[in-house]
OpenMM code with the backbone's topology and positions (N, CA, C; nanometers):
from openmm import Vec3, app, unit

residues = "UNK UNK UNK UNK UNK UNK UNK UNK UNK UNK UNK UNK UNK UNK UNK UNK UNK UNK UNK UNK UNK UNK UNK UNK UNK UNK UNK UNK UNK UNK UNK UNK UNK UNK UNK UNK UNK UNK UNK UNK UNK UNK UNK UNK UNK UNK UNK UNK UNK UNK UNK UNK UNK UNK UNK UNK UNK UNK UNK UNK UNK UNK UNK UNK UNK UNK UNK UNK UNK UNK UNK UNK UNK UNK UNK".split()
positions = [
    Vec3(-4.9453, 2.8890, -3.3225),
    Vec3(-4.9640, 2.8839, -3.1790),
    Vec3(-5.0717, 2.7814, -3.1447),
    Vec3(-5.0496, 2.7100, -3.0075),
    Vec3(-5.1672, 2.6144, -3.0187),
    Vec3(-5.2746, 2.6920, -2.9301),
    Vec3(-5.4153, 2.6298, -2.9869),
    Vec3(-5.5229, 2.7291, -2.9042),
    Vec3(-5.5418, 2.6467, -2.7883),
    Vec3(-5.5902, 2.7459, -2.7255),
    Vec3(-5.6463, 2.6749, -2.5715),
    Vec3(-5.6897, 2.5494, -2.5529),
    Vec3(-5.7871, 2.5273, -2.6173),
    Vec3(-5.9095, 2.3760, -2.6653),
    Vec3(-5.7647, 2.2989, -2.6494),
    Vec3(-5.6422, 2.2765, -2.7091),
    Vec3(-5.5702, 2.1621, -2.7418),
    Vec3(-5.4657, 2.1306, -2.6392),
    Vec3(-5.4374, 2.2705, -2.5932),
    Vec3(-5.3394, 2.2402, -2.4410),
    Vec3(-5.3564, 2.1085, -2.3450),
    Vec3(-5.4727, 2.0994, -2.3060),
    Vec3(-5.5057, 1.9568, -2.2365),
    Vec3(-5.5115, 1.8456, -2.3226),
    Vec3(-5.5398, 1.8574, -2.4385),
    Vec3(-5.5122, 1.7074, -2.5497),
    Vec3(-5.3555, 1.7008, -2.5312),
    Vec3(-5.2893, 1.7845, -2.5294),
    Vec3(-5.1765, 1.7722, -2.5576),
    Vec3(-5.0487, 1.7578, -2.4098),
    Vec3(-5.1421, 1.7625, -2.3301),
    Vec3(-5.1006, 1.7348, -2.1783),
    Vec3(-5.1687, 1.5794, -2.1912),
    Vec3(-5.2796, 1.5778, -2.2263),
    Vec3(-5.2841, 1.3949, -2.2156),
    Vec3(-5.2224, 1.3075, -2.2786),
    Vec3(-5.1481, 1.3557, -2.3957),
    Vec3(-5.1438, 1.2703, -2.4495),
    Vec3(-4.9650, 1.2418, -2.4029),
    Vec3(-4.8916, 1.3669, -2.3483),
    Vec3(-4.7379, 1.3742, -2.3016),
    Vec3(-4.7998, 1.2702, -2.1726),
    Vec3(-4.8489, 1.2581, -2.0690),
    Vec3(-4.9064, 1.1636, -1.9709),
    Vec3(-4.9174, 1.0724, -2.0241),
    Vec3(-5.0004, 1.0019, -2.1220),
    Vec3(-5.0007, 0.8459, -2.1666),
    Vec3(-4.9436, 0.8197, -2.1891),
    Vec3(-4.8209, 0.8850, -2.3093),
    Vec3(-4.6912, 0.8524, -2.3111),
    Vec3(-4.5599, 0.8364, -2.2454),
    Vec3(-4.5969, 0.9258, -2.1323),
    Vec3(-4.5029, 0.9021, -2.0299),
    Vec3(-4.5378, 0.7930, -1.9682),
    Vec3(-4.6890, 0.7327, -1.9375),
    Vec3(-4.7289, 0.6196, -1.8423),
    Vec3(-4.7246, 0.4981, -1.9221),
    Vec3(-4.7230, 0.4962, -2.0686),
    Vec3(-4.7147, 0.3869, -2.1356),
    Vec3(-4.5462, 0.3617, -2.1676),
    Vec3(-4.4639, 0.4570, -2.1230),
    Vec3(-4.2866, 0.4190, -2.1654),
    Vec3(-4.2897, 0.3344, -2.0100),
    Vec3(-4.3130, 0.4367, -1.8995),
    Vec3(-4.3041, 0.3741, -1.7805),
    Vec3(-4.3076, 0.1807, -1.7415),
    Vec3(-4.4845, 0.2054, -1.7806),
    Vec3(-4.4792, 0.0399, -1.7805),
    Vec3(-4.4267, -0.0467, -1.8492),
    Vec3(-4.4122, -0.0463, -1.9799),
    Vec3(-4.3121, -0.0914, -2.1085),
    Vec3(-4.1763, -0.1166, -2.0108),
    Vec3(-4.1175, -0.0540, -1.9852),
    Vec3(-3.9695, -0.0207, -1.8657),
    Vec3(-3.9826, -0.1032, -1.7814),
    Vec3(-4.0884, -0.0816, -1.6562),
    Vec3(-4.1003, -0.1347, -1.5617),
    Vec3(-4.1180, -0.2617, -1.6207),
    Vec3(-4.1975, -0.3081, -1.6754),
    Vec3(-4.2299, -0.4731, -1.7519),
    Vec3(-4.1199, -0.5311, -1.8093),
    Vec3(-4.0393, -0.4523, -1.8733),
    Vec3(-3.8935, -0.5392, -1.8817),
    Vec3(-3.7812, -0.5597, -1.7902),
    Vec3(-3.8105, -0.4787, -1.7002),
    Vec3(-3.6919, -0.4833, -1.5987),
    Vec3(-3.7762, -0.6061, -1.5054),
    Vec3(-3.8654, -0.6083, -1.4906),
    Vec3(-3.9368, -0.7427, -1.4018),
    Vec3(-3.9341, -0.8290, -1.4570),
    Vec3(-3.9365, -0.8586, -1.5836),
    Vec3(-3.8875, -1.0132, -1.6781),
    Vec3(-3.7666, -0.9576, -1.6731),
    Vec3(-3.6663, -0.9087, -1.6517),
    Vec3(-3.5589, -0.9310, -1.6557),
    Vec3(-3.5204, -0.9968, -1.5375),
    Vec3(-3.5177, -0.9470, -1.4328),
    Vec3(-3.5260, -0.9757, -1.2944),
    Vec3(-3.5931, -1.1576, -1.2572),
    Vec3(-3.7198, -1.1869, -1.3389),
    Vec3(-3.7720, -1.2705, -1.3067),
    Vec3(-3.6852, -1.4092, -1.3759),
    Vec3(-3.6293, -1.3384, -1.4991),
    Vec3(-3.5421, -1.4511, -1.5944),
    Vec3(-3.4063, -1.4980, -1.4864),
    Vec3(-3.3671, -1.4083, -1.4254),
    Vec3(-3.2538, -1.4237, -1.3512),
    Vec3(-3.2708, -1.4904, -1.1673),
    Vec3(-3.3875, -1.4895, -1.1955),
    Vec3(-3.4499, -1.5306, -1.0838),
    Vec3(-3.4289, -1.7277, -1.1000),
    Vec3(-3.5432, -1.7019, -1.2341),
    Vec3(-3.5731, -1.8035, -1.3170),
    Vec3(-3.4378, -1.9074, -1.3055),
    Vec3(-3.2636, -1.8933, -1.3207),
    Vec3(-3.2649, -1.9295, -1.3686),
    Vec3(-3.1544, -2.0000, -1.2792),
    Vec3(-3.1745, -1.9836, -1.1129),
    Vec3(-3.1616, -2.0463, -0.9590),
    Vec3(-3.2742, -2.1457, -0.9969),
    Vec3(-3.3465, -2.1666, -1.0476),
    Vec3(-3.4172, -2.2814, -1.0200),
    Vec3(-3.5970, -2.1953, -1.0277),
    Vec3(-3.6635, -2.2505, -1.0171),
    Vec3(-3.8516, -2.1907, -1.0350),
    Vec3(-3.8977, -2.1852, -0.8787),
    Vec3(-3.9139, -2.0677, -0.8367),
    Vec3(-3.9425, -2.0120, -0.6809),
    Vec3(-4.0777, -1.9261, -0.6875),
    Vec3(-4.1557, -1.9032, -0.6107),
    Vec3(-4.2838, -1.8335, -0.5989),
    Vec3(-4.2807, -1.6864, -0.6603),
    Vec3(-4.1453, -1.6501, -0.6057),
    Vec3(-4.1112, -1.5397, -0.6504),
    Vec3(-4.0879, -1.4982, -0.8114),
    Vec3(-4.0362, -1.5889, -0.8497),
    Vec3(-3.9999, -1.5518, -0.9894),
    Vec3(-4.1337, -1.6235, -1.0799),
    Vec3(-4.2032, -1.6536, -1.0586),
    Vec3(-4.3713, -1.6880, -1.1391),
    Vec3(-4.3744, -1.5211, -1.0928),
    Vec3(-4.4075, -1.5088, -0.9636),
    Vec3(-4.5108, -1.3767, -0.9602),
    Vec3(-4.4304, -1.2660, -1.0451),
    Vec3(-4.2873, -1.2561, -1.0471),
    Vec3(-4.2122, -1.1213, -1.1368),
    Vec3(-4.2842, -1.2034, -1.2626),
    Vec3(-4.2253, -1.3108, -1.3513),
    Vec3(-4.2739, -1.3387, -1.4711),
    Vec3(-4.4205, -1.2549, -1.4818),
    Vec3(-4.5388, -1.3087, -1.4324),
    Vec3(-4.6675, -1.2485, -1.4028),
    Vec3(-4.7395, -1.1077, -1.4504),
    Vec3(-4.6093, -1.0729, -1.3474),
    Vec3(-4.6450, -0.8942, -1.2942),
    Vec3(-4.5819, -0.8501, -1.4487),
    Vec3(-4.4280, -0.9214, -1.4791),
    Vec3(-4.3889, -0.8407, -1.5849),
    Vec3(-4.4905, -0.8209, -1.7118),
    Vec3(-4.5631, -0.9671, -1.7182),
    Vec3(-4.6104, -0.9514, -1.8396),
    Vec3(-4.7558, -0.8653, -1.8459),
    Vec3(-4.8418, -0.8741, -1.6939),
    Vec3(-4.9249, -0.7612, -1.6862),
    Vec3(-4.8559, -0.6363, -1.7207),
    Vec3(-4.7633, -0.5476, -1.6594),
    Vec3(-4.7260, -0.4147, -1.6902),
    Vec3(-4.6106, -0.4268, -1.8572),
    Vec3(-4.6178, -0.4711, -1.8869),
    Vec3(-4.5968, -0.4696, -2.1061),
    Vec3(-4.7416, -0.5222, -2.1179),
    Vec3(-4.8068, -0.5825, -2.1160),
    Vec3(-4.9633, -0.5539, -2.1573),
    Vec3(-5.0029, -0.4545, -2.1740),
    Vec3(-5.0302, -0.3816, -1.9898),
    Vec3(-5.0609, -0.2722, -2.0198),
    Vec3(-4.9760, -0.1427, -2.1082),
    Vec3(-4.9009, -0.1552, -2.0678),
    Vec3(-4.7548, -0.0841, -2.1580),
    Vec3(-4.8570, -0.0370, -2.3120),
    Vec3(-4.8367, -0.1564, -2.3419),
    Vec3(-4.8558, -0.1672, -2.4989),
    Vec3(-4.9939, -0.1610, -2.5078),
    Vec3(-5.1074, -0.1542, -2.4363),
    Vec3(-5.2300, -0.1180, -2.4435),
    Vec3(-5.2518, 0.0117, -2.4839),
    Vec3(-5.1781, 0.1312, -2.3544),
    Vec3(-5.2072, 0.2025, -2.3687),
    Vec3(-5.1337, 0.2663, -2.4529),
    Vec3(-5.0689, 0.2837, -2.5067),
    Vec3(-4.9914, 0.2854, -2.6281),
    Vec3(-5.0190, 0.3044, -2.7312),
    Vec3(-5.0969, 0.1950, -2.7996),
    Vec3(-5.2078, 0.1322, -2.8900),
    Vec3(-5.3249, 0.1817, -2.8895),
    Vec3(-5.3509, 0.2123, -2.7902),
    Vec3(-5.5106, 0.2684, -2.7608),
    Vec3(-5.5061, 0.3910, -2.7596),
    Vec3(-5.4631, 0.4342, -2.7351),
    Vec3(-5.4385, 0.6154, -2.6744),
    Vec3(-5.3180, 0.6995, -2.7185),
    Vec3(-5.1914, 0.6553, -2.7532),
    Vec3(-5.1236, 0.7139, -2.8117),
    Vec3(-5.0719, 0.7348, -2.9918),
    Vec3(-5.0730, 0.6258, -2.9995),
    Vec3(-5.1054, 0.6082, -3.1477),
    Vec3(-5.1779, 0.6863, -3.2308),
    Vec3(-5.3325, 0.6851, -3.1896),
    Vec3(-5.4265, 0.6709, -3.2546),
    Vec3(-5.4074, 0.8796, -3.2222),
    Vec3(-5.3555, 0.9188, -3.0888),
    Vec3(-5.3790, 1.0777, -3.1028),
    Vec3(-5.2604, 1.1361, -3.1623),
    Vec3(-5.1153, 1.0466, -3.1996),
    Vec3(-5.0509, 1.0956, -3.2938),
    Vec3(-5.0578, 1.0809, -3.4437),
    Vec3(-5.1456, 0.9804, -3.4740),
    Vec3(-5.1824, 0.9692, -3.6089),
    Vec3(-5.2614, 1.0552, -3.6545),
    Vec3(-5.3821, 1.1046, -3.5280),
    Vec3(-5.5008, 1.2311, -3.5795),
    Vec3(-5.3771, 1.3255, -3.5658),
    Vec3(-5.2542, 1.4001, -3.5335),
    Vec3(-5.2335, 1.5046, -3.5107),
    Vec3(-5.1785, 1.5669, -3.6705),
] * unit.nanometer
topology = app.Topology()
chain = topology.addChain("A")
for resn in residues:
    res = topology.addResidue(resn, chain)
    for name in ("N", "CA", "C"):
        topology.addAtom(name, app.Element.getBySymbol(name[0]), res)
């Protein structure tokens, strides 16, 4: 049974993982979007999707790396 103490480790860590699939997702569907944007010709719009996509897979994979990993490897 898990004890009390770990219930919230284990609620944070289902949250990071849910917020680190999210952006991972969201970051490819905006380079996806931005490639197809991309490929009418180079518009303001499709720099800023390129941009944005590659901020949210940054973060994606930050938190990921930082925070999920490292609390399924201690588990």
């Amino acid at each position: 049974m898990v004890g009390s103490e770990s219930v919230p480790e284990l609620l944070e860590l289902l949250l990071s993982t849910l917020l680190a699939t999210a952006l991972t997702v969201g970051g490819a569907l905006t380079e996806r979007a931005a490639l197809a944007d991309l490929s009418g010709g180079i518009s303001a719009i499709a720099v800023w999707e390129v941009y944005m996509g590659l901020v949210l897979l940054y973060a994606g994979y930050t938190l990921g790396t930082r925070r999920v990993l490292p609390a399924i490897r201690s588990a």
